[in-house]
C-alpha angles and dihedrals in degrees: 000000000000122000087236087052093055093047100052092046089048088056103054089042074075088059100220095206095211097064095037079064102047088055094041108021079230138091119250115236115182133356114251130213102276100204115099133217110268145115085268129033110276110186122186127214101246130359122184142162118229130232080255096057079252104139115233114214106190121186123187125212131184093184152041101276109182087190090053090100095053089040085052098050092046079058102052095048083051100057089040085065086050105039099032092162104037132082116246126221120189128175126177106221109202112202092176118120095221124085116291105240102166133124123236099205151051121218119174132135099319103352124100110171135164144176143195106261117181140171108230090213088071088071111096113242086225095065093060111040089054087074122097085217107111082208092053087057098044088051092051096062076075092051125077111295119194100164106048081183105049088047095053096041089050093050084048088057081055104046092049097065087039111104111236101268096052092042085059090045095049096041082058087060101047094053097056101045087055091050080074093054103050091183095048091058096057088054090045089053093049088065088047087052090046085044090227080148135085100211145158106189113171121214093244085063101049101038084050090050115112099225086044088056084040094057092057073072107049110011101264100114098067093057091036096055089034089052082047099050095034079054099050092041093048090048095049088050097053095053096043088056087050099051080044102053100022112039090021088232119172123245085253091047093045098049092053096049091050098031102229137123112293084221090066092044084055090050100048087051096043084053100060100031086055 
């Protein structure tokens, strides 16, 4: 299983109610045992019940299956087993940038079945980044984006409330579902380079990162970790030249509130006071 794959099961787990409602017109209420009745174990991407007691089968797809629409139906037999009484509702989401050439449907001899199948780049990226969900935000950087800036501006807003260890985790996120949209991650760069971002991205994350493996390749990863490190430099600098002119702090004091070398404090200091 992909690391994009994991991620992105991993976000609507989190069940970001917005776009729960742009694929199903209703709210999600409570996860639902994913694992379906079978000899050997089946587990779907994303079950959920609706506000209505309706049950939500979400599959997601990074590429042009032409055996989606069978995979679809066994599931749908299965969970029928499963939620006799209940209405199914089942929809395909394709994340691949190429064009989405799949069928929604199986007709053969007595069967006439269909499913919901949608691009997730038909979602606007509006929709999305007006919700206060941080899992609503990281998903939108999929849907159609027509403003890089105001997305990224809108997921720094985020990070900046997010304790540490969610910021990392979220950062981790972030960096895998833009390895699926190439484009997306220069411009993401860019803000990096312009330090717009208030970000702590370990080594172990980025070097781990797919579009980071991808650049030895084709000369992407020199200008992605230098964007990073020029980012995080420019961003440490500028907090250390606030606490000193605004709130008068010493280098020892400095470097304990932002928990960073004294030696780069000094160095910050000794640069614009040179």
């Amino acid at each position: 299983m992909g690391k994009v794959d994991i991620t992105l099961r991993d976000v609507v787990q989190e069940i970001p109610q917005r776009f729960i409602k742009i694929l199903t017109g209703k709210s999600g209420v409570r996860l639902l045992d994913t694992s379906l009745p079978e000899v050997k174990d089946r587990r779907v991407d994303l079950l959920v019940e609706l506000e209505d007691k309706s049950i939500f089968h979400l599959e997601i797809q990074t590429t042009n299956d032409p055996n989606m629409p069978i995979r679809v139906l066994e599931y749908f037999v299965l969970l029928l087993f499963k939620y006799s009484d209940r209405e199914i509702l089942q929809t395909v989401l394709y994340i691949g940038e190429k064009p989405l050439k799949m069928k929604n449907f199986v007709k053969k001899q007595n069967i006439d079945f269909s499913f919901n199948l949608k691009d997730i780049k038909e979602i606007k990226c509006e929709e999305l980044i007006k919700s206060e969900d941080p899992m609503d935000k990281i998903l939108a950087v999929l849907c159609d984006v027509r403003n890089p800036d105001k997305l990224f501006d809108e997921i720094g807003r985020i990070l900046i409330d997010l304790p540490e260890t969610k910021r990392k985790d979220y950062m981790k996120k972030l960096l895998n579902l833009l390895s699926y949209r190439p484009k997306l991650m220069i411009q993401f760069e860019k803000t990096l380079k312009e330090a717009k971002m208030p970000l702590t991205i370990d080594e172990e994350t980025l070097k781990k990162n797919p579009l980071y493996k991808k650049g030895k390749k084709e000369g992407f990863e020199e200008g992605l970790e230098k964007g990073l490190e020029k980012g995080l430099i420019e961003a440490k600098k500028e907090a250390v030249i606030n606490l000193y002119k605004e709130l008068k702090l010493p280098p020892e004091k400095i470097s304990k509130v932002l928990k960073i070398p004294l030696s780069s404090v000094k160095k910050f200091l000794k640069e614009i006071k040179d």
